[in-house]
N, C-alpha and C positions, 0 to 999 in steps of 0.2 A: 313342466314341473311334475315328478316325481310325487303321489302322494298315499300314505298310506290311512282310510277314513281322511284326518284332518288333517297329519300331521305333513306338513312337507319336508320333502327329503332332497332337494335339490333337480337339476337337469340328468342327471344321471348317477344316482346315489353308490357311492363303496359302502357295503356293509362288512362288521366283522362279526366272521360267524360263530356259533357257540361253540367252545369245544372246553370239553370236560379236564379238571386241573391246570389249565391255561387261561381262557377267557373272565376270568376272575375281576374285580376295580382292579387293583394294583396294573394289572396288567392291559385293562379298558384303559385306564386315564391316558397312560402315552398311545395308544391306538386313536386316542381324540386329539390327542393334541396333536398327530400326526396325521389326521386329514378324514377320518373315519364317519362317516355320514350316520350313521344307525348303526348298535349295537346290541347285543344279546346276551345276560347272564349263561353261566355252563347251565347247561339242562340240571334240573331239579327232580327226582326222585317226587312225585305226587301222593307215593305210599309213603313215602320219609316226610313229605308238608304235615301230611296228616297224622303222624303219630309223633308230630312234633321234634322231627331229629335234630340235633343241633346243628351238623354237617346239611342238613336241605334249607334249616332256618336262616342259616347267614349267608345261602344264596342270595339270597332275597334282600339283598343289603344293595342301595342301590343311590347314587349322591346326582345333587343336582347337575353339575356340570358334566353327566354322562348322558344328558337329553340329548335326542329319543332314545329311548333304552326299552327296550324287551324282556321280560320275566320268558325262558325257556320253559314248557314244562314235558315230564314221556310218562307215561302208563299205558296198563291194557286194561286199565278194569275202568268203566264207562263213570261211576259214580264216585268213585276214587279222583278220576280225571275232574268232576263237577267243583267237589269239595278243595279238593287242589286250586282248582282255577278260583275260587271266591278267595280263598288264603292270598293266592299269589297278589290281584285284584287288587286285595287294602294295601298292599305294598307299595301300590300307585305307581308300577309303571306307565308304560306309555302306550305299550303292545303287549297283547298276550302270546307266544308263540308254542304251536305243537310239535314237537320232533315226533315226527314217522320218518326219520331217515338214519337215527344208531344202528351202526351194526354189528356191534360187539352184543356177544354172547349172552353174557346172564342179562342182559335187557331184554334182545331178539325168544329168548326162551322163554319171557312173560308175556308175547305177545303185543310187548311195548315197542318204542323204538322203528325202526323198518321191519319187526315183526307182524306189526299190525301190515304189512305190503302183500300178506298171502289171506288176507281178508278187508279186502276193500268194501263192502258195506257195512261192518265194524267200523272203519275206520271213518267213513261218510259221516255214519250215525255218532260216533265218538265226535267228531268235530263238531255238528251239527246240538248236540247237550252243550258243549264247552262255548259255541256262539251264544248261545241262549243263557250260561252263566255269568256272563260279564257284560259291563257298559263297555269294555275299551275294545277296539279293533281287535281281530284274531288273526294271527298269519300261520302259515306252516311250512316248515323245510321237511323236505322228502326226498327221495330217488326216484330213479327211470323204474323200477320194478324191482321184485322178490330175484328173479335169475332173467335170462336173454329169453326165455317162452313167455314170461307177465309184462314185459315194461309198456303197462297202459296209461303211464303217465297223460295222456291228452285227452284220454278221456276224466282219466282219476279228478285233472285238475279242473276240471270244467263241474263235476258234480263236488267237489269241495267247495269252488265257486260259490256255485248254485245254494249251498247249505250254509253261505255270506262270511265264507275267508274273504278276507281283505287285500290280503297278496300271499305269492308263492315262490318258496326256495326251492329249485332242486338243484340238489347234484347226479352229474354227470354218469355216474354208478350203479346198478346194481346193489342189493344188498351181498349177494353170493359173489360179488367183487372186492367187496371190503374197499381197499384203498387202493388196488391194485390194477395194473392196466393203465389206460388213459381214457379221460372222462370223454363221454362223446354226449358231444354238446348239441348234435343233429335234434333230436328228442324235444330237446330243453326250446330251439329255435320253432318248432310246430307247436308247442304251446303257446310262444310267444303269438306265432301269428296266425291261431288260430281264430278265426272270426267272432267265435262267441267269449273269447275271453278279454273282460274288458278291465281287469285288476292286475297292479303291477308285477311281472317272471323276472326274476331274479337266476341268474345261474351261478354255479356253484362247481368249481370241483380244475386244478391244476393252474392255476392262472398265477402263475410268480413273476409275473414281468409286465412293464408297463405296454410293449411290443402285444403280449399273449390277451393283457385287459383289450387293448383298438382290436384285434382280429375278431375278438370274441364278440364285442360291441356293433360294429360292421357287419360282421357275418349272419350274426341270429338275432338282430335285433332287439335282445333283452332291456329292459328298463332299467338295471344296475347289475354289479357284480357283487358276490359275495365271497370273501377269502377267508380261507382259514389259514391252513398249514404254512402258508410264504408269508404269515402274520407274524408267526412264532419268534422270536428272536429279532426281529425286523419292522418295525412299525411303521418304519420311515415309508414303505411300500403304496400307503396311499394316497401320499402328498407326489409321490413317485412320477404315478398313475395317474394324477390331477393335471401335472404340471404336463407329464408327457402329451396328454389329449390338447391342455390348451396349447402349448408350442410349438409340439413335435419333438420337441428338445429333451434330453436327458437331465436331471437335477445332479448335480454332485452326490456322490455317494458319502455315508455317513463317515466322517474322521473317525478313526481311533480314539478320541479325546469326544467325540457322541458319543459312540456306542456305551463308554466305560460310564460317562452323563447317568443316560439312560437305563443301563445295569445299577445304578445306586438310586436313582429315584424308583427302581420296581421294587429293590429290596428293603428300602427303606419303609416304602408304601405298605409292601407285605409283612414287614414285622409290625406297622401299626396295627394293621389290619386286625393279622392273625393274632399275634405275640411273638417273640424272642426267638423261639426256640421250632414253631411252625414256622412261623415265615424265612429262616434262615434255612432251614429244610428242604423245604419246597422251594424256594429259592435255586436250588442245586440241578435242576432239570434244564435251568433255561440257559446258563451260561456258554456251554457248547455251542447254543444257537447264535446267543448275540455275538460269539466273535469268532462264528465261522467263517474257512479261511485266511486263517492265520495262521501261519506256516510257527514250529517250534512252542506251540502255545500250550501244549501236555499239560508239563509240570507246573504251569500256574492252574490252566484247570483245576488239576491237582488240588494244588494247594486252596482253590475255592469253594470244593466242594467236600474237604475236613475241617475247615475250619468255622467253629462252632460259634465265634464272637462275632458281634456286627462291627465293631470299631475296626477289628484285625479283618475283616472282609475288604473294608471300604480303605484300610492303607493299603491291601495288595491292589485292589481295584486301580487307585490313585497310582500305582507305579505301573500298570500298562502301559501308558502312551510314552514314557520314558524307554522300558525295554524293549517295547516294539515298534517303536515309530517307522523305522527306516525298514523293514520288514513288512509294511502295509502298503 
């Protein structure tokens, strides 16, 4: 058993990882219902907690049936990250989590994010204040290193350890890789089975198939996986993964008549959320995903991502599996 402090997380936990404009509720709840062991708000602005933004405040929005659930937080300023973490804290998740592994730009340039990766006792001493502000478990997602000369990840992770992280993400990456390449999981596996590490390695970083979750499970012996990007559009991915391990066996892949399901319970979810006119917005980013693969599918894209109504989303939605049944 899987555990992270109390909470347990199963014989080999899927987790879904944070990622910014995506990992949202709307978009959490089908990831749970879909087989997701642990979860993570998008990373939260710790400078935006504190001067109370409204976009960092209703990160923090977080419902029962998303247990365990993880409050993300990134800064680079030590007491910033303090005050943050007590905010996050009343929120009552279940986990606190630090991202040292962003690697987009205006984050990396505060020092935040995997910028803190080119000063690692910053980052020690930063995690080390943010244990000591909170009663809940602390975990952190990270990378191999700043560029291919730093990735001390096995040492990094043994003095995070040591300063009472509870477990560890990494991905596969580089921050001077971005997303780019393919993630080398080598790294990720000598944390795992490093002797003095006795808290749960999680890896992170290309894993879209339930074939690439067994190799990776097998090979480096990590305690769960964590996905992001093969999340996107696809939720189904980790009942996928579940089923594949216990069987061997492949699950049926989602109908036409899921996916379109599924696209009206996220957009529905997201205009409660948000309101009307956000959630129908933002909306507009994931459609591409959920029905990629569909040959001649443009012009309804199209038409899903001008069209401003919810009721006139949801009757083009409903005439998918109609026009494209026999095309899937």
């Amino acid at each position: 058993m899987v555990k992270i402090g109390n909470i347990e997380l199963g014989e080999f936990p899927l987790i879904l990882a944070p990622m910014e404009d995506v990992s949202d509720p709307p978009f959490r709840k089908l990831c749970k219902q879909h087989g997701a062991d642990l979860m993570f708000t998008e990373f939260i602005s710790s400078e935006g907690l504190i001067r109370d933004a409204v976009k960092s405040k209703q990160k923090l929005d977080i419902f029962e049936y998303e247990r365990p659930i993880g409050i993300q937080i990134f800064g680079g300023d030590i007491e910033s990250m303090k005050q943050a973490t007590e905010i996050a804290t009343q929120a009552n998740p279940d986990i606190i989590d630090i991202n040292f592994g962003c690697p987009v730009k205006k984050v990396v340039c505060k020092g935040a994010g995997a910028g803190i990766l080119k000063d690692i006792p910053k980052m020690v001493k930063l995690t080390e204040e943010i244990v000591k502000s909170t009663r809940l478990p602390v975990t952190v997602k990270t990378r191999l290193g700043w560029d291919d000369s730093s990735k001390h990840i096995v040492e990094v992770a043994e003095r995070l350890q040591d300063v009472g992280i509870q477990a560890i993400s990494i991905h596969g990456r580089t921050r001077v890789q971005m997303y780019k390449g393919s993630a080398d999981w080598t790294l990720i596996g000598e944390v795992k089975n490093n002797p003095r590490m006795h808290i749960p390695v999680f890896g992170n970083g290309d894993v879209d198939s339930p074939q690439k979750a067994l190799e990776m499970r097998q090979k480096y012996g990590v305690d769960g996986i964590m996905i992001g990007r093969a999340a996107i559009g696809y939720p189904w991915i980790f009942n996928e993964i579940k089923h594949y391990f216990k069987t061997g066996k492949h699950l049926t892949k989602p109908t036409i008549t899921d996916r379109v399901e599924a696209v009206k319970s996220h957009l529905l979810d997201s205009v409660k959320w948000k309101n009307e006119r956000l959630g129908v917005l933002e909306m507009r980013r994931h459609y591409a995903n959920y029905f990629k693969g569909i040959p001649n599918f443009k012009q309804t894209r199209i038409q899903l991502v001008t069209e401003e109504n919810v009721d006139k989303i949801i009757e083009i939605l409903n005439s998918i599996p109609y026009n494209y049944e026999n095309e899937y």
